[in-house]
C-alpha positions as CSV (number, residue, x, y, z in Angstrom):
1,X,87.4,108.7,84.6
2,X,85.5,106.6,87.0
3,X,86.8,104.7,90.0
4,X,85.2,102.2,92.0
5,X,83.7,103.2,95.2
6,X,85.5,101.0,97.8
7,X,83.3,100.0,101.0
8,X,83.2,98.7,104.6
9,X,84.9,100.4,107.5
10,X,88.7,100.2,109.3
11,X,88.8,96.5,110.4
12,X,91.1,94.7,112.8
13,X,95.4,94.1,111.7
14,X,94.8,91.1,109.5
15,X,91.2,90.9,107.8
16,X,90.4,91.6,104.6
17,X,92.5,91.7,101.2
18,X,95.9,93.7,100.7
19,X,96.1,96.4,98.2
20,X,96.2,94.6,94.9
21,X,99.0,95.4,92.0
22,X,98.3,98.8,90.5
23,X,96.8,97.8,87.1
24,X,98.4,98.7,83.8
25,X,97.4,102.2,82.8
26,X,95.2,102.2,80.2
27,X,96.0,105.7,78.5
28,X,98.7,108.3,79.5
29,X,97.2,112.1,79.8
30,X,97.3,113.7,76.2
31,X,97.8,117.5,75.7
32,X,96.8,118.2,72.4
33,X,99.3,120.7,70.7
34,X,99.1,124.1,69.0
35,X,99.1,124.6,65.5
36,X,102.5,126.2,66.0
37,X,105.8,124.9,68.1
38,X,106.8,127.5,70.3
39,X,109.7,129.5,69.8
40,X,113.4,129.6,71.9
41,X,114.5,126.4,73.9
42,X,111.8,123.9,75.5
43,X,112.2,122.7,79.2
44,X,111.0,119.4,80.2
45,X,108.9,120.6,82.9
46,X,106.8,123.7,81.9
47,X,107.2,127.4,83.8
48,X,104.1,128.0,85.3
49,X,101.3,130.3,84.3
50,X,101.8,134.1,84.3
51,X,100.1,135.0,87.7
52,X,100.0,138.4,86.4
53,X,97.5,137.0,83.8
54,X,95.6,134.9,85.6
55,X,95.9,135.5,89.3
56,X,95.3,131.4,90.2
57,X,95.1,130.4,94.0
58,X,97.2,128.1,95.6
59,X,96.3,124.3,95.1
60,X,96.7,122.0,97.4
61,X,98.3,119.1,95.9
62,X,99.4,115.1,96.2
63,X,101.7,113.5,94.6
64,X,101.1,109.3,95.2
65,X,104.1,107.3,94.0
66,X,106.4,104.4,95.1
67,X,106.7,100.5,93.8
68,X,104.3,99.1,91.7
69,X,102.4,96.6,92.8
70,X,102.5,98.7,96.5
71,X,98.8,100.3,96.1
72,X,99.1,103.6,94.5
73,X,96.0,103.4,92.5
74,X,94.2,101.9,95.5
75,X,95.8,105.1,97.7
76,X,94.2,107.3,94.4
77,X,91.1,105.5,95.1
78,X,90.5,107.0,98.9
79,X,91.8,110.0,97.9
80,X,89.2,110.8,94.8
81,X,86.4,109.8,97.6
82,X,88.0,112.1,100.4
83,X,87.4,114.6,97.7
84,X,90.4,115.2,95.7
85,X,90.9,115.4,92.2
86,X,92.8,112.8,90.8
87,X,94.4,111.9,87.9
88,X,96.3,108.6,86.9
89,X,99.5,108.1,85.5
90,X,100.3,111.4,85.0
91,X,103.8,112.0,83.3
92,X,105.9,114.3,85.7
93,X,106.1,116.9,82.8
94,X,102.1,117.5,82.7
95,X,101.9,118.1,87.2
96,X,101.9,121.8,86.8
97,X,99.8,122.3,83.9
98,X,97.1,119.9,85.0
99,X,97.6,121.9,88.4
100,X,96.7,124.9,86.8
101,X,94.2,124.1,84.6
102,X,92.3,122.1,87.1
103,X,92.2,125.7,89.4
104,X,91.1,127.5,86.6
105,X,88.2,125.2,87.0
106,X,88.1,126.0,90.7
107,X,90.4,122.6,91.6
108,X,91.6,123.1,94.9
109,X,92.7,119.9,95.8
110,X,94.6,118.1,93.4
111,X,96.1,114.4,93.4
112,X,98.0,113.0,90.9
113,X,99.6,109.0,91.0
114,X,103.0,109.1,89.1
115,X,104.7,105.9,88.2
116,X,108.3,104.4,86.6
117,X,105.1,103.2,83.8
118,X,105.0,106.9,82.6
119,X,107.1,108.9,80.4
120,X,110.0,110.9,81.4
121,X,110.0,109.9,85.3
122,X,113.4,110.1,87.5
123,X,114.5,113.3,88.3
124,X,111.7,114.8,86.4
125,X,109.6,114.2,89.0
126,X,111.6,116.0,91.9
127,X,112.3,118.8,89.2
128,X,108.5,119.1,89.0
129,X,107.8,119.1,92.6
130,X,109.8,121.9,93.1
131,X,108.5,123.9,90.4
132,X,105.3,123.3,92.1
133,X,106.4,124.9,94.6
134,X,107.8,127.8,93.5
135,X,104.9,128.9,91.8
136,X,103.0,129.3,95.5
137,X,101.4,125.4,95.0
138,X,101.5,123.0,98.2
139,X,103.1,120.0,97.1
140,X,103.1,116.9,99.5
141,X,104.7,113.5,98.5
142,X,103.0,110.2,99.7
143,X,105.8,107.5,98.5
144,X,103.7,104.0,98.4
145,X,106.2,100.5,99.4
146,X,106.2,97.0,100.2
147,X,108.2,94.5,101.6
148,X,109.8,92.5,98.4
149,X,108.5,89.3,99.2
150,X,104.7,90.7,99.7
151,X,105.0,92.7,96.1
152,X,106.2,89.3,94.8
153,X,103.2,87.3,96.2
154,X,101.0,89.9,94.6
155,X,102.0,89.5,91.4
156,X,102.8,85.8,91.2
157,X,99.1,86.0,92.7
158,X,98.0,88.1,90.1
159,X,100.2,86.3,87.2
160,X,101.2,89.6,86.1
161,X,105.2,90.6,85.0
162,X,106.6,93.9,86.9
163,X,106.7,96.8,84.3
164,X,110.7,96.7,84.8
165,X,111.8,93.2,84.9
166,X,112.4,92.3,80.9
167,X,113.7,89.5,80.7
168,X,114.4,88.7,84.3
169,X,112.5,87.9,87.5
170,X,110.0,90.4,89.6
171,X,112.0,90.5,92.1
172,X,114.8,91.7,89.2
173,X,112.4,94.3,88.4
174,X,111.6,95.4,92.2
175,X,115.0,96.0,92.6
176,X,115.6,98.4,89.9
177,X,112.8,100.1,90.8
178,X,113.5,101.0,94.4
179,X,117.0,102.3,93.0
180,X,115.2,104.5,90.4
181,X,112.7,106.2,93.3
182,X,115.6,106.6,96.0
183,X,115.4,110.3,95.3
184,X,111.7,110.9,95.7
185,X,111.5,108.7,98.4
186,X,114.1,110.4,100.6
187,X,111.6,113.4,100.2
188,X,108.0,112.3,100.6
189,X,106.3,113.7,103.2
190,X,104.7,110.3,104.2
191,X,105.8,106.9,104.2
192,X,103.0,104.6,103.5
193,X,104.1,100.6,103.7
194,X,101.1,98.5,102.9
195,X,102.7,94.9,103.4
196,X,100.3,94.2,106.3
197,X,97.4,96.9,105.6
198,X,94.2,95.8,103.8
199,X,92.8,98.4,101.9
200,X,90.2,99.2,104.8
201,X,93.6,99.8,106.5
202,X,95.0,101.6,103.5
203,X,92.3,104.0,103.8
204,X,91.9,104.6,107.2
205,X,95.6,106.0,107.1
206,X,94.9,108.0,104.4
207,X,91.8,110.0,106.0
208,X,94.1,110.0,108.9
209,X,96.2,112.2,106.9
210,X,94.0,114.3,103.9
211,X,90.8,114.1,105.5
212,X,90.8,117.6,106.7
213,X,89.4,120.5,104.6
214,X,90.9,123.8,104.5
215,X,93.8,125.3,106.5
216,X,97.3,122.9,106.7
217,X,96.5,119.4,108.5
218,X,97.8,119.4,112.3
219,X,100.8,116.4,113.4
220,X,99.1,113.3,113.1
221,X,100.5,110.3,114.7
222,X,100.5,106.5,114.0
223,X,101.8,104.1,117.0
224,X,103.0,100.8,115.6
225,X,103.7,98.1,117.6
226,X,106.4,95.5,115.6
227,X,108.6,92.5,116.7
228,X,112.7,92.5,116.5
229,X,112.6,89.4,115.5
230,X,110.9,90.6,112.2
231,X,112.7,93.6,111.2
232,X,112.8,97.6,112.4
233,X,109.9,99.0,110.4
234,X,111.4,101.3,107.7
235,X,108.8,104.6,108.1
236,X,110.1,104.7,111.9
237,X,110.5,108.4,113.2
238,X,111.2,107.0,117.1
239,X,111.5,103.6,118.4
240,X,111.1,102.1,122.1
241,X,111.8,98.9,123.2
242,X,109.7,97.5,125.3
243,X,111.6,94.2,126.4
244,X,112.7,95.4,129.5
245,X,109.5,94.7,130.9
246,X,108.8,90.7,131.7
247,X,107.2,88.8,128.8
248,X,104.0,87.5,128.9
249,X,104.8,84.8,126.9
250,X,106.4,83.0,129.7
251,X,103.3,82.9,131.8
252,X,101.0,80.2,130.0
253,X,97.7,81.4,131.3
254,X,98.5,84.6,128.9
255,X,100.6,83.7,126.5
256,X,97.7,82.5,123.7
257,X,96.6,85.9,124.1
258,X,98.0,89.4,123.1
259,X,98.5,92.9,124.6
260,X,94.8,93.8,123.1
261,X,93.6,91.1,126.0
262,X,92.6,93.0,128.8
263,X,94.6,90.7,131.5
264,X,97.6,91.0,129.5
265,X,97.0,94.7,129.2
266,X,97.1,95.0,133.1
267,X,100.0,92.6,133.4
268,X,102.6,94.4,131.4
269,X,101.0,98.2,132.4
270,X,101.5,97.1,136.1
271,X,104.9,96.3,136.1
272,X,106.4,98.4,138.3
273,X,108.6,100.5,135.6
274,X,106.1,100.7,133.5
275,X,104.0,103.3,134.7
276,X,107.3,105.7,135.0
277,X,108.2,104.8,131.7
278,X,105.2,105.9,130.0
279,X,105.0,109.0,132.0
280,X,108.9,110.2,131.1
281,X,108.3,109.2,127.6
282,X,105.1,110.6,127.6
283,X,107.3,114.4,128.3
284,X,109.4,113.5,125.7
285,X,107.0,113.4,123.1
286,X,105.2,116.5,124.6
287,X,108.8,118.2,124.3
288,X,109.1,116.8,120.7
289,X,105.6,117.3,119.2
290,X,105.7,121.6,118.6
291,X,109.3,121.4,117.4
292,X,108.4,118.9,114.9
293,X,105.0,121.2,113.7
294,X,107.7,124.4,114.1
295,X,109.4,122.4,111.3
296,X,106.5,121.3,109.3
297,X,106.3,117.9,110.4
298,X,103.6,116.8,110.0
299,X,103.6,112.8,110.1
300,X,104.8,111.2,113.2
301,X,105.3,106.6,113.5
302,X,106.1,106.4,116.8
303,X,107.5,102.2,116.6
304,X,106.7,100.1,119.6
305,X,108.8,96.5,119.4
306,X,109.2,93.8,122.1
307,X,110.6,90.1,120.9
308,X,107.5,88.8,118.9
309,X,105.7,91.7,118.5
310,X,102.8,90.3,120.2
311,X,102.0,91.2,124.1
312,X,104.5,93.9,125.4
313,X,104.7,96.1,122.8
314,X,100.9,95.5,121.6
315,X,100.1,96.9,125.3
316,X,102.2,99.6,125.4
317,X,101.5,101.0,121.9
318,X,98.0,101.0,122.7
319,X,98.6,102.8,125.8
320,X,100.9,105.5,123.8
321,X,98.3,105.9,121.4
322,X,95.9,106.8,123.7
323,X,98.2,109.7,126.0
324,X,99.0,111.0,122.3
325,X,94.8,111.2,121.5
326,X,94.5,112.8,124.8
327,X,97.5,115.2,124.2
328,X,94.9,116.9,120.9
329,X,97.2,114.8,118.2
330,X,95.6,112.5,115.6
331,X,96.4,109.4,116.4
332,X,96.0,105.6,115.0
333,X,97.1,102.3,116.7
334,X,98.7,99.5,114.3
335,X,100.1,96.5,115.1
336,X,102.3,94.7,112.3
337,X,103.2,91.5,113.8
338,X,99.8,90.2,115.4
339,X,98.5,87.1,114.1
340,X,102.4,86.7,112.1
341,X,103.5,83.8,114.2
């Protein structure tokens, strides 16, 4: 299978295309059978190998899923250039075998993207996961969403029907889906929502995450910076609210501008509760940070709002994001809301 490579570096919240509409897959996996059934009663998710028989190694594996249209085969994409072995549309039934197959052939990073499109999803999937699991793999889950009005834009823009809408509208088909992945979205390891990422973006959260080689990737962080006045974002793990400081908005020498704007920077950081905010926050999340790794945590959105999303919590989001990178945690800046008014 060959993917194409995609180029250019992280860019700016707003430049650049979104992740397009997963494509229809063009061939499901095939596993060609024996001459002979097997005998006694058939699972639908295979036992693993006997490790006494073949003594594999622990694989590091991904499992990309979520709502079509979201950018799972563009999250496949950076994932086969970090390195990983991918495979598409891979029917939940097939994840260990491929698993162990591929470390047979000295595979020790495997991805697979896993979609309503192939066969015998649902549970299966979960079911799968754990097996995974209990045969010494180390699953993670990244669960792939949109807002409903971007995934309809994408394919009305793409003039393309949703693989579960039948005889009814996208957004018909949208819903259904997210009710058919509410299991393995309550347990994916990482929430990705690309309904204001371009795929430069897209990928720079994804090296963020699976970049490292070797030993089990440290807390990474992302601060987001959002307005109330366009919704709590959904991947939030903490949220401050930043409108108890003055807006900038009032002042008209700084409200064409936004908390990336040096002067507004200094206005809001120099209020006088600013400072003390940031610093007892700042303890918090140092009080927070090894309890969440003592639990495996390994993601962290820290959500920054203020009214539009624009000055206030621009400022202090950057601000958090830098204490975090000086703290020895991974961290990326977003900022959802710029440029949306």
């Amino acid at each position: 299978m060959s993917r194409a490579q995609d180029t250019g570096t992280t860019v700016p919240a707003g430049n650049g295309a979104p992740p397009e509409p997963d494509a229809e897959p063009v061939a499901e996996p095939v596993v060609r059978p024996s001459s002979e059934p097997p005998a006694g009663p058939q699972s639908d998710v295979p036992a693993a190998l006997d490790p006494a028989s073949t003594e594999l190694p622990p694989v590091e594996v991904v499992v990309v899923t979520g709502l079509s249209g979201a950018g799972k085969n563009s999250a496949g994409r950076v994932l086969e250039d970090l390195g990983w072995f991918v495979v598409d549309n891979l029917p939940p039934a097939l994840l260990l075998p491929m698993v162990e197959l591929g470390a047979r052939g000295d595979v020790r990073r495997f991805a697979a993207v896993v979609d309503v499109r192939s066969r015998a999803f649902s549970s299966d999937l979960q079911e799968a996961i754990r097996v995974l699991a209990g045969a010494g793999h180390r699953p993670r889950v990244v669960y792939v969403h949109a807002r409903d009005e971007v995934l309809v834009r994408r394919y009305e823009s793409n003039r393309r029907e949703h693989p579960l809408q039948g005889s009814g509208r996208i957004l018909d088909g949208i819903t259904a889906e997210r009710a058919l992945l509410t299991g393995i979205a309550g347990e994916a390891d990482l929430w990705v929502d690309t309904s204001d990422l371009n795929v430069h973006q897209l990928r720079a959260t994804l090296e963020n995450a699976f970049a490292r080689e070797g030993r089990t990737p440290p807390l990474t962080a992302t601060v987001l910076s959002f307005g109330f006045k366009y919704g709590l974002p959904l991947d939030a793990d903490l949220v401050v609210d930043a409108r108890f400081l003055p807006n900038p908005h009032w002042l008209p020498e700084l409200r064409p501008h936004t908390g990336q704007d040096p002067d507004v920077r200094d206005y809001v950081l120099g209020q006088e509760d600013a400072g003390p905010f940031l610093d007892r926050y700042t303890e918090v999340l140092r009080l927070l940070t090894p309890g969440y790794r003592r639990e495996g945590k390994r993601y962290l959105t820290l959500a920054v709002g203020c009214t539009g999303g624009k000055h206030r919590s621009v400022a202090i989001a950057e601000e958090f994001a830098r204490r975090l990178a000086a703290e020895g945690i991974d961290t990326v800046a977003r900022h959802r809301d710029l440029g949306r008014e």
